[in-house]
C-alpha positions in Angstrom: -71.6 -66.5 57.3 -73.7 -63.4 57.5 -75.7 -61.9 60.3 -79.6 -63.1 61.1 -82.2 -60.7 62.7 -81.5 -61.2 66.6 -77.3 -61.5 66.0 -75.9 -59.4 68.3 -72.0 -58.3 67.9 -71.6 -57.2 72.1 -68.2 -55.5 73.6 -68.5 -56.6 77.5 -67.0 -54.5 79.4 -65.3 -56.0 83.3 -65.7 -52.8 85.1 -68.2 -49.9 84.4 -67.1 -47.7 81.9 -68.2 -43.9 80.9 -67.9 -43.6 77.0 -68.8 -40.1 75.3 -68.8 -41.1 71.5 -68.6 -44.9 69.5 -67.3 -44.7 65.7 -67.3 -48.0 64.3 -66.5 -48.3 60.3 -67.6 -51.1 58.0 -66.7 -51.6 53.9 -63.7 -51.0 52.4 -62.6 -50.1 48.9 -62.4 -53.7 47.9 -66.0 -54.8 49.5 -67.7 -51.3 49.9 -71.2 -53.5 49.8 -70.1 -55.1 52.9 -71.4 -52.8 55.3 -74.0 -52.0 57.8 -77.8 -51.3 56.5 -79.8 -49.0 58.1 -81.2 -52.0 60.0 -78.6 -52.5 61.8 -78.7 -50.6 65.4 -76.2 -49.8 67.9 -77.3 -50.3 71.8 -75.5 -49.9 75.2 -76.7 -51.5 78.6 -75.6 -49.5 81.4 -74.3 -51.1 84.5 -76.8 -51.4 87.3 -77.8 -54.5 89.7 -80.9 -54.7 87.9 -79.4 -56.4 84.4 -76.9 -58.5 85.8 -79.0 -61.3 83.3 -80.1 -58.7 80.5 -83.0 -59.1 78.6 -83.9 -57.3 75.1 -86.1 -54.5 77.2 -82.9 -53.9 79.0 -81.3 -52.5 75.9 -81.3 -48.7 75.1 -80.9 -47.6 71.5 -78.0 -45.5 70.8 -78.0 -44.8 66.8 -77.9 -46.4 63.1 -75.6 -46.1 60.5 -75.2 -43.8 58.3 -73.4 -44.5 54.7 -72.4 -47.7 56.8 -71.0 -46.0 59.9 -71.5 -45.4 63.3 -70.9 -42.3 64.4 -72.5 -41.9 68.1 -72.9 -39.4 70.7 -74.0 -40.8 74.3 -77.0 -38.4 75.9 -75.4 -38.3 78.8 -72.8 -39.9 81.2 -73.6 -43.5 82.4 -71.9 -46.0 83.3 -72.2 -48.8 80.7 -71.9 -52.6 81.4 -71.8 -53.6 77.4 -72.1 -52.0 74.1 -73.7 -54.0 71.4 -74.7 -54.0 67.5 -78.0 -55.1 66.9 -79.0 -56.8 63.5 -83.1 -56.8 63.4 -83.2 -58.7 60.0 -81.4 -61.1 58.0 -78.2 -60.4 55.9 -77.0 -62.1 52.2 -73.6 -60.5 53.2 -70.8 -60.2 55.3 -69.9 -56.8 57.5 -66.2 -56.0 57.6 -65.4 -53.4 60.5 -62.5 -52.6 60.0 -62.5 -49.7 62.5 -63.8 -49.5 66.0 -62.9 -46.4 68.4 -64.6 -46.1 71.9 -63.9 -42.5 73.2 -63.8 -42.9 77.2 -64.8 -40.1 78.9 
């Protein structure tokens, strides 16, 4: 099944934690269509008692892909409840991610 505008692909996280950079890969040699579009969007929510039930506006935007891949800087240190990637529209393929690294600060 592929994604639909509004899917949401979300890393909770039990404690706060500080991340500096997010790389996250899609494709492969075998399926190198099967990757994120530019329409794709990754988003953190940082951890504070006023998302505890987080709504769209709560989201902040992080990056897009490039070339299919995630390759994100944070602007600054926060502590982050969730990470998340966004699709905003609809998808006729699959995503294979085969690599995900969270760099902890």
């Amino acid at each position: 099944m592929a994604q639909s505008a509004g899917d949401r692909i979300t890393f909770t996280f039990g404690s706060p934690v500080v991340l500096t950079r997010v790389f996250i890969q899609s494709g492969n040699t075998d399926h190198p269509g099967d990757i994120f579009s530019q329409s794709a969007q990754l988003e953190y929510l940082t951890y504070d008692s006023n998302n505890k039930n987080p709504t769209e506006q709560n989201w902040h935007k992080l990056c897009s892909p490039v070339a299919g891949t995630f390759d994100c800087k944070f602007p600054k240190k926060e502590e982050l409840r969730a990470l998340s990637l966004h699709f905003t529209v609809d998808s006729k393929q699959w995503i294979l991610m085969p690599s995900v690294f969270l760099y902890v600060a």
